[in-house]
C-alpha positions in Angstrom: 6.6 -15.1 -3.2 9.4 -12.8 -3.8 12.2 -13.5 -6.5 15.2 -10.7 -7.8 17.0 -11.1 -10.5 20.1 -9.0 -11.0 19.2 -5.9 -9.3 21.4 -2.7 -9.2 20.7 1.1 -7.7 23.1 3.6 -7.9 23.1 7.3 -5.8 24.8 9.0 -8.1 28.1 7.5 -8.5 27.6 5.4 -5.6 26.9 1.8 -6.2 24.8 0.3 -3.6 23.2 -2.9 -4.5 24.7 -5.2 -7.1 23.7 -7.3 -9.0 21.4 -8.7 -6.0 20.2 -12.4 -6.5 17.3 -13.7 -3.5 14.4 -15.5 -3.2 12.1 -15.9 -0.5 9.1 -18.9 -0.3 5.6 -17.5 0.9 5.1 -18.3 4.7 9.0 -17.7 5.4 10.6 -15.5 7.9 14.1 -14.2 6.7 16.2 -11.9 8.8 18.9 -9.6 6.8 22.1 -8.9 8.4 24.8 -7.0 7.9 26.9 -3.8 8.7 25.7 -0.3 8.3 25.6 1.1 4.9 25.3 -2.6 3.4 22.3 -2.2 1.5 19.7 -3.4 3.9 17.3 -0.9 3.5 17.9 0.1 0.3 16.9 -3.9 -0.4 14.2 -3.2 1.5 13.0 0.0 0.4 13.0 -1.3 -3.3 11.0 -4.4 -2.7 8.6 -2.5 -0.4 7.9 -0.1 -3.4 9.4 3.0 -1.7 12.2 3.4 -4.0 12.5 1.6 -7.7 16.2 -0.1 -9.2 17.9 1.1 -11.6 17.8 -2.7 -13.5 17.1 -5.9 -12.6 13.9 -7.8 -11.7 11.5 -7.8 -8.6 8.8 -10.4 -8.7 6.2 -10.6 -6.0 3.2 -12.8 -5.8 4.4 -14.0 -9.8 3.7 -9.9 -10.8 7.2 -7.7 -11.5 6.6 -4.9 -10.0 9.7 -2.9 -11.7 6.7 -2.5 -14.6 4.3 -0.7 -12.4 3.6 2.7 -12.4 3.6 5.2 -9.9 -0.4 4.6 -9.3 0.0 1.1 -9.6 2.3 1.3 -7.5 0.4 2.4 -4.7 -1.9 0.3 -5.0 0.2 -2.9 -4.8 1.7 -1.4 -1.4 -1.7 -0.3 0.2 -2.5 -4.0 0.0 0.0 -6.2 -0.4 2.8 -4.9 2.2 3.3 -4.2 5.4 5.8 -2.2 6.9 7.4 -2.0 10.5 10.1 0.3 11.3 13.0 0.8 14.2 10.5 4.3 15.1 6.7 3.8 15.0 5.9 7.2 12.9 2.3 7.3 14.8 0.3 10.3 14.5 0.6 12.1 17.8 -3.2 13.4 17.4 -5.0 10.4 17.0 -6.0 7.4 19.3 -4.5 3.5 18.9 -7.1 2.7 16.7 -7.3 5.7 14.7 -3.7 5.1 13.8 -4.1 1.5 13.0 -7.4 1.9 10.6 -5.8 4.8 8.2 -4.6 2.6 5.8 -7.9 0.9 5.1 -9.4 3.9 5.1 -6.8 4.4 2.7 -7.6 1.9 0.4 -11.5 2.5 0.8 -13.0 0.3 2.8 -16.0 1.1 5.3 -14.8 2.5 8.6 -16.9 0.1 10.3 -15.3 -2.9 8.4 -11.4 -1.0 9.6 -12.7 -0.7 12.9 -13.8 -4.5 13.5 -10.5 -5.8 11.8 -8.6 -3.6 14.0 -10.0 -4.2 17.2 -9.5 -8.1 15.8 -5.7 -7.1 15.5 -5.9 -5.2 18.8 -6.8 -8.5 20.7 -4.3 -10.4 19.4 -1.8 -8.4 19.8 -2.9 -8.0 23.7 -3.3 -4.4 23.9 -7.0 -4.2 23.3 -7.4 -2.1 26.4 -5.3 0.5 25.3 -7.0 1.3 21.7 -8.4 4.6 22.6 -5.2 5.8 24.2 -2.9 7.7 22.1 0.7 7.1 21.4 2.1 9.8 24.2 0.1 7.3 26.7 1.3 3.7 25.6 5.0 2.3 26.2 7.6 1.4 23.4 6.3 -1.8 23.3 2.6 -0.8 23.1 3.7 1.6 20.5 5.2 -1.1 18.4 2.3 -3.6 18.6 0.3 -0.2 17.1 2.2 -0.3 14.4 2.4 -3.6 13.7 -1.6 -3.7 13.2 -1.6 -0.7 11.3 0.9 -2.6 8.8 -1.4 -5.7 9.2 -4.8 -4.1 8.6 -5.1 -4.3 5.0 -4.1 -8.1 5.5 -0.8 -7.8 2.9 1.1 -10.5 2.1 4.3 -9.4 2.7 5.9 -8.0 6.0 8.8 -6.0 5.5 10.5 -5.0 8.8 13.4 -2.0 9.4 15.1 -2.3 13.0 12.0 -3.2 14.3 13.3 -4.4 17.9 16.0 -1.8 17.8 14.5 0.7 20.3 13.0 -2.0 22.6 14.2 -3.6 25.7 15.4 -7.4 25.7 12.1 -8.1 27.1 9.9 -6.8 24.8 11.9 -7.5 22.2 11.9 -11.2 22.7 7.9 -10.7 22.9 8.2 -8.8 19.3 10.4 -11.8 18.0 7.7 -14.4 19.3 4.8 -12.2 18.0 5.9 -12.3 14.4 6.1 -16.3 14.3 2.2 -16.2 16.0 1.3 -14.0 13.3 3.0 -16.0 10.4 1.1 -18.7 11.6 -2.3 -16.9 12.2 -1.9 -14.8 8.7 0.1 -17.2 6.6 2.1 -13.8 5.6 5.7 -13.7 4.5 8.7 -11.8 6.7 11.6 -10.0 5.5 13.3 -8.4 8.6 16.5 -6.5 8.5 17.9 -6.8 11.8 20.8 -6.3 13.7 19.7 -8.8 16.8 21.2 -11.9 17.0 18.7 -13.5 18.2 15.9 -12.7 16.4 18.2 -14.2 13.3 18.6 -17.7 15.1 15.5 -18.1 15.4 14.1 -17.3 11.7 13.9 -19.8 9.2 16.9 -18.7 6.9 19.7 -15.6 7.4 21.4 -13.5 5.2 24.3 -11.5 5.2 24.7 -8.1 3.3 28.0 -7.1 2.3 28.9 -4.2 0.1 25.9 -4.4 -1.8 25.4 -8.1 -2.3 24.2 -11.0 -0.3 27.0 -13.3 0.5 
């Protein structure tokens, strides 16, 4: 599902990830760990497509994507990846729903079709009620489960997860934890989650540890 080879990125003079070996089965959930300026997101960033290495290979789904251009690009994100961040970055303006079909809209598909698939993802993610609410009128946790189906509407492969129980409270962070092992099952989707919860890592299938720019 995913497999790096020998992956560097430098800032500048700044050497954050080296020489980075990891591979991750399809259908696993794998937590990242590590301090703070690590090389977590960075990791995560470049596999997610957000930001390219300066060598080294990322395969994903048997296709290196370190050969794609910037249009190619794209399109590889819009519909295999997911993404699901400490904040929710919701548009203020616009309802539950509205939020979670943008990007299938994104990727052309008939609004109807968005609209069906999201109020399918709405359901399961028990907050059906609250899809024509907008974000200023949901909790942190309803907020979170918003974003999660917008990063599950396109159906990706590949969840990629930032912090995502950081601004939650031990309740519903325990339900977030839970919810991504329902929707691993129900989806048949891969996880990558970096995460500073200690929990959440016991209970994946395998953890890492980052350390000045390598996995340890």
């Amino acid at each position: 599902m995913i497999k790096i080879n020998q992956l560097n990125k430098y800032y500048g003079a700044l050497h954050v990830l080296k020489d980075v070996e990891l591979n991750i089965a399809p259908q696993e959930i794998v937590t990242l760990l590590g301090a703070s300026g690590a090389g977590k997101t960075t990791l995560l960033n470049i596999i997610g497509t957000l930001d390219r290495a300066d060598n080294g290979i990322v395969e994903i789904n048997n296709r290196d994507i370190t050969s794609l251009n910037e249009k190619q690009l794209s399109e590889f994100r819009n519909k295999e990846i997911g993404f699901v961040y400490q904040f929710h970055y919701l548009l203020n303006e616009f309802t539950a729903l509205e939020n979670i079909i943008m990007p299938a809209l994104i990727a052309k598909e008939k609004k109807s079709e968005a609209i069906e698939k999201a109020k399918e993802l709405l359901d399961i993610l028990k907050i059906y009620d609250r899809a024509e609410h907008k974000p200023s009128e949901l909790s942190g946790g309803e907020q979170q489960r918003v974003a999660i189906a917008r990063a599950l509407i396109n159906r990706p492969s590949i969840i990629l997860a930032d912090e995502p129980s950081g601004n939650l409270d031990t309740n519903n962070a325990k339900q977030l934890h839970e919810l991504f092992f329902q929707l691993r099952e129900t989806y048949k989707q891969t996880f990558l989650i970096v995460t500073h919860n200690q929990d959440l890592a016991t209970m994946s299938d395998r953890r890492l540890i980052m350390q000045d720019g390598k996995i340890i």
